[in-house]
N, C-alpha and C positions, 0 to 999 in steps of 0.2 A: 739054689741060685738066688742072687739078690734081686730086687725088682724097685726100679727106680721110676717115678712116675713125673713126666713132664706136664701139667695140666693148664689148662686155659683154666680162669676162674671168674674171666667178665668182668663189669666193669668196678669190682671191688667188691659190694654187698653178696655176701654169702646166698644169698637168693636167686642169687642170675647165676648161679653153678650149677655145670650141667648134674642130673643124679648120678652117673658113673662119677664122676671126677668127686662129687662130695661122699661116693661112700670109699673113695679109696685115700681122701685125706684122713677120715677117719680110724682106719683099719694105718695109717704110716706110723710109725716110732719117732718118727722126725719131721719137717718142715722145713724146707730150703728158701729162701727169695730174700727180697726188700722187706726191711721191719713191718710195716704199713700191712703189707701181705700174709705177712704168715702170725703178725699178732690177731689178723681178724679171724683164723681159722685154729692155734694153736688151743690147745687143752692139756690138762696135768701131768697125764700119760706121755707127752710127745715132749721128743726136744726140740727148740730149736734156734735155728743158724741164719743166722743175717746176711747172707752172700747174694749180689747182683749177678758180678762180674763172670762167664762162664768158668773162667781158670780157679776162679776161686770155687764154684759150685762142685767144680769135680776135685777138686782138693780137697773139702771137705768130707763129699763121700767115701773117698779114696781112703784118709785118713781115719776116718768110723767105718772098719769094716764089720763091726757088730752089729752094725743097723741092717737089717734084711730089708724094711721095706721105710721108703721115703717119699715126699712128693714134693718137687719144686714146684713152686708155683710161678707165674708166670699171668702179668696182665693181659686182658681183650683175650683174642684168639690166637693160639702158638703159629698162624698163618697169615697174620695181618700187622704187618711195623712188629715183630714180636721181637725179643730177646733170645727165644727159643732158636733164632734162625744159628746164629751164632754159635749156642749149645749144640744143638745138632752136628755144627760143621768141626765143633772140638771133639765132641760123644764120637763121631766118624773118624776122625784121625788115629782117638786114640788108642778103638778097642776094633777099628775094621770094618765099621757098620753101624748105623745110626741107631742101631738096636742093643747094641754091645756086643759081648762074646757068652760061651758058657758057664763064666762064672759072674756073670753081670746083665739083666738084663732092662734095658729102657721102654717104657711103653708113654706114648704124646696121646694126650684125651683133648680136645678142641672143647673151646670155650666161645661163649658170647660176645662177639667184637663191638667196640663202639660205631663202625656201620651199619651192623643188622640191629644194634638194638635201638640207634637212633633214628634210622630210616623207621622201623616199626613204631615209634614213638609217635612221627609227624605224618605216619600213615602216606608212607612215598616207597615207592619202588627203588633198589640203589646197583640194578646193574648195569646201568646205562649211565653210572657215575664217574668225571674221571677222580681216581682218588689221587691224595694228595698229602705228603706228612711233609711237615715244615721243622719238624726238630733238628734245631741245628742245623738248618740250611735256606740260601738265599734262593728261592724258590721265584719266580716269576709270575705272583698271585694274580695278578690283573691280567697277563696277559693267556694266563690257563682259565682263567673265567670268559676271558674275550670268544677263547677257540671252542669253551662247551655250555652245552645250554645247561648242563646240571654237574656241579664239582664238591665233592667231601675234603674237607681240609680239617687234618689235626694240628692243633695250634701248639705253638713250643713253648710261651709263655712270656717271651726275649721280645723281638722285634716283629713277632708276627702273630699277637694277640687278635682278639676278633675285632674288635677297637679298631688296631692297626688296619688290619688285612679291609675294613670297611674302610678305614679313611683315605687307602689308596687307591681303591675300589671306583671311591664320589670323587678322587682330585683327577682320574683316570676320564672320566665321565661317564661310569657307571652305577652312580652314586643309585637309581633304580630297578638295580635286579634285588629281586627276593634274595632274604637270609634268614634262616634257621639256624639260632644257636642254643647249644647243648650244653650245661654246668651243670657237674656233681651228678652225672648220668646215674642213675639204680639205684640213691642212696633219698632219705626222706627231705631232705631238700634240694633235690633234682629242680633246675629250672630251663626250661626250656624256653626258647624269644624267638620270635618273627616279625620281621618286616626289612624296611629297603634298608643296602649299605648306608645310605645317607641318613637313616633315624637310627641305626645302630652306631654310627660312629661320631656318635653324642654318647655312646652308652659304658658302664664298666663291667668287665666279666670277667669270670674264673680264669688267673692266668693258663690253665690246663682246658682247653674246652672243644668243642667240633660245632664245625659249620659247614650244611648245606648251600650251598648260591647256586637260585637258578635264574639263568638270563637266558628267556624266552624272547627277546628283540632288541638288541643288538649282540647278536653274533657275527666273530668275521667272517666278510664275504666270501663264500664256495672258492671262489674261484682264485686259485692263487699259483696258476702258471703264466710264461711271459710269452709278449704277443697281443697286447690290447690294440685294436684299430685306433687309426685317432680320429677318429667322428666322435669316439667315446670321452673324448676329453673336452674340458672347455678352455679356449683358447685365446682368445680377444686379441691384442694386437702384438703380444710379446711369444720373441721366437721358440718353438717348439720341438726338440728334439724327434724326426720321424719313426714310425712303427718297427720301419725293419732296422736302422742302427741302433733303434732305443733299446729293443728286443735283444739284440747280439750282443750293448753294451755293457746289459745287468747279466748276461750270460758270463760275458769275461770274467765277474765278477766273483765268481763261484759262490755266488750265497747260499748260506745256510739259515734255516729256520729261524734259529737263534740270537743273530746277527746284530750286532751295531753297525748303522751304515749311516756316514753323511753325504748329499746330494750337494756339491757348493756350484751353485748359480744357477740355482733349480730351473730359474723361467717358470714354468707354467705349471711344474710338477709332477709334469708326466713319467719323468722317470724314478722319481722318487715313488710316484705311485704303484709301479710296478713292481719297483723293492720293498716296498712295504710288504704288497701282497704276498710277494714271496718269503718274506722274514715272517711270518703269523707270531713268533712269540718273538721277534726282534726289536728294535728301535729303528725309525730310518728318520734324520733331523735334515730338512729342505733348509739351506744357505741361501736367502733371497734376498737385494739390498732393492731390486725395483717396486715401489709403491703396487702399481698394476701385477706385477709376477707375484707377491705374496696376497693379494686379493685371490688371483687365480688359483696361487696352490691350497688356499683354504677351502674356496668352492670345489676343486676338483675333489680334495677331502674327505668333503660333508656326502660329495657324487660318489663316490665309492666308499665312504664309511672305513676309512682306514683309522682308528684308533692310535695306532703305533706310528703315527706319522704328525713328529714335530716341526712347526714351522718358527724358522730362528730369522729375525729381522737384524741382518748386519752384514758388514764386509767380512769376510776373510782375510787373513789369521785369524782375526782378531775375534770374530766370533765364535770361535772353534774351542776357545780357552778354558771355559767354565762346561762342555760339552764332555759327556762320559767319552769313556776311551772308545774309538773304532777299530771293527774288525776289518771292515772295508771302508773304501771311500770313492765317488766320484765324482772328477772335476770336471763339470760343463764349461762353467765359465771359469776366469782367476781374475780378472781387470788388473792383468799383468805382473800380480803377486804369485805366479805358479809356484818360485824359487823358494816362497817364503812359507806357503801352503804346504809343499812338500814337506819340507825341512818341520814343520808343526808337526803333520800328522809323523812322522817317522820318531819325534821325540815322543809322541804319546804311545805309542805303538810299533817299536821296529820292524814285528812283523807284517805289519799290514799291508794290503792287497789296493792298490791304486789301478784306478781304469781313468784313463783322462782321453778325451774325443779333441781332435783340431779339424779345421777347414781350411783354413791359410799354411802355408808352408812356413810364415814365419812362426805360427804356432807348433810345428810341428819340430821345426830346427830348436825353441826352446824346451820342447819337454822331452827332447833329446840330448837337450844338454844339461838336464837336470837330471835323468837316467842315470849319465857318465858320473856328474858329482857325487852321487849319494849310493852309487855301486851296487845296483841292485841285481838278484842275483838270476831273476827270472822276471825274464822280460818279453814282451809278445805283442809285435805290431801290424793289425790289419789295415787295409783299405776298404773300404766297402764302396760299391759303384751302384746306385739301386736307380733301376727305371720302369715307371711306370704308365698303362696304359689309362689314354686319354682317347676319348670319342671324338672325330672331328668329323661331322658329317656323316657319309656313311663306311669311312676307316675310323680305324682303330692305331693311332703311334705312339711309339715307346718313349714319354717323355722324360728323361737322365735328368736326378736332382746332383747336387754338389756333392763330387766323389769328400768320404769321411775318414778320416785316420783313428784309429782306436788301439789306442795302448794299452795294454797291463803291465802292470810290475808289480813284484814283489822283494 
């Protein structure tokens, strides 16, 4: 039977391989992987084959069926961001079983991942890390540091260098959570850096590197269900969306985590703040043109430490132009542009989720007739009638604020 040997081999230097896995590259005929790899373990006796890609790995062995025994290599650990993943899900197609058949058989030796060997490096514990690989993808760095006090990111080398990931970190205002970065891990000029995002993103590093971030004070706040009193806000003289509409209005909204949301005619911010809380990795940008309501949504803010919560000083449309695309939107106010507000957000996003509140009928008759223009296909309109009690003496009366109209569409 032939015996194929999948192995972790760390993070490059022949040193940090486990002893199974180095006595069984030596006892292989062949050597499989990335140049880089198997010229650092290759010797006179062995051949070898330069193949990443899995289709290509098994095409080679397939093709040399003289070779009895082989060892793919494979960086870090075959369980962590590996290539291995892939090979496996080929190896299982093709032969029935991630192990092979009776004429072929696979065995995977785990190697030293740049987690355990970097955590052990800076003498930090890393299971309570959220991990993080940024290869090839647009990753949400500031706001996956926001949510944990400690996060492992493999760097791609592209747009999310440690450089990078620090200087979005400090324009974010995190510029002082701890970093620990990792270049040339196991190898004789291994360099290892610590301090804040804001002194590292003055700095140059290995485009391939790992970094630890811990932010031990400012994490987003626990609490990110809706339903905030409003004694909890601060309010001053501009008007305030209340607790129980404000509550049902980011409900309509169906937000996700994730979420782009804009608030246009925030006021005071309180509902913006609410969507914030509830977007933890989202954007939510407050639409305020009053002096006093963009005071206030700053302070509210700073009062609840919502990081993901932009304050944009301007009218609608017009302020919404240079603004990333929304997933949702809601419209407190319009100062009688709804027609034109709509019609923006539906160009930037046709599918997007619009919640817009009225109190007058005549606002109600317009965002009903802007419903009909723009043919929306799912549409949902409440009343809410909310009364609350008031101490007068030694009763208690149920005093009725202004019934609210609350739309959705989509």
């Amino acid at each position: 039977m032939r015996k194929i040997y999948i192995i972790g081999i760390g993070m490059g230097n022949p040193d940090t391989v486990t002893v199974k896995g180095s006595a069984l590259i030596s006892v292989s005929q062949a050597l499989i992987g990335a140049k880089r790899m198997v010229d650092s373990f290759w010797s006179d006796n062995q051949q070898a084959a330069y193949a990443i890609a899995p289709e290509d790995i098994l095409a080679w062995i397939e093709e040399h069926a003289e070779i009895e025994q082989a060892s793919v290599l494979m960086s870090g650990d075959l369980g962590f961001f590996s290539g291995a993943k892939k090979l496996r899900s080929l190896i299982n197609e093709k032969y029935g079983s991630i192990h092979g058949n009776k004429e072929i058989y696979f065995e995977y030796i785990p190697g030293i991942s740049s987690l355990s060997y970097f955590s052990s490096a800076v003498g930090m514990a890393w299971e309570d890390a959220e991990i993080v690989s940024l290869h090839g993808r647009n990753n949400k760095d500031t706001a996956i540091v926001l949510n944990h006090p400690k996060t492992f990111f493999l760097t791609d080398g592209g747009n999310n260098t440690v450089k990078a990931i620090c200087r979005r970190l400090t324009d974010f205002g995190l510029g002082g959570v701890r970093v620990f970065a990792g270049e040339r891990l196991s190898y004789e000029d291994e360099r290892i850096t610590k301090g804040t995002a804001s002194q590292l993103a003055e700095r140059e590093f290995e485009p391939l590197s790992v970094m630890l971030v811990l932010n031990e004070e400012n994490l987003f706040p626990a609490k990110n269900t809706l339903g905030i009193g409003d004694e909890a806000f601060i309010r001053g003289n501009v008007p305030m969306t209340k607790e129980e509409v404000r509550t049902l209005t980011a409900s309509k909204l169906n937000l996700n985590k994730d979420d782009v949301v804009y608030d246009i005619g925030a006021g005071t911010g309180s509902v913006s703040i609410e969507m914030a809380l509830a977007c933890p990795y989202g954007s939510v940008y407050a639409v305020e043109t009053n002096p006093e309501g963009i005071q206030l949504i700053q302070q509210n803010k700073e009062n609840f430490n919502v990081k993901n919560l932009h304050i944009i000083d301007g009218m609608a449309p017009e302020a919404l132009q240079s603004l990333p695309v929304p997933d949702k939107a809601f419209i407190g106010g319009s100062k009688g542009n709804l027609q034109e507000i709509i019609e923006l957000l539906i160009a930037k996003n046709p599918k997007i989720r619009i919640v817009m509140n009225a109190v007058t009928l005549e606002s109600l008759g317009e965002a009903v007739a802007c419903i009909k223009k723009y043919g929306f296909q799912s549409v949902d309109i409440t009343q809410i009638n909310v009364s609350k009690a008031k101490t007068l003496g030694n009763y208690n009366l149920m005093m009725g604020q202004n019934p609210v109209y609350i739309i959705a569409v989509q």
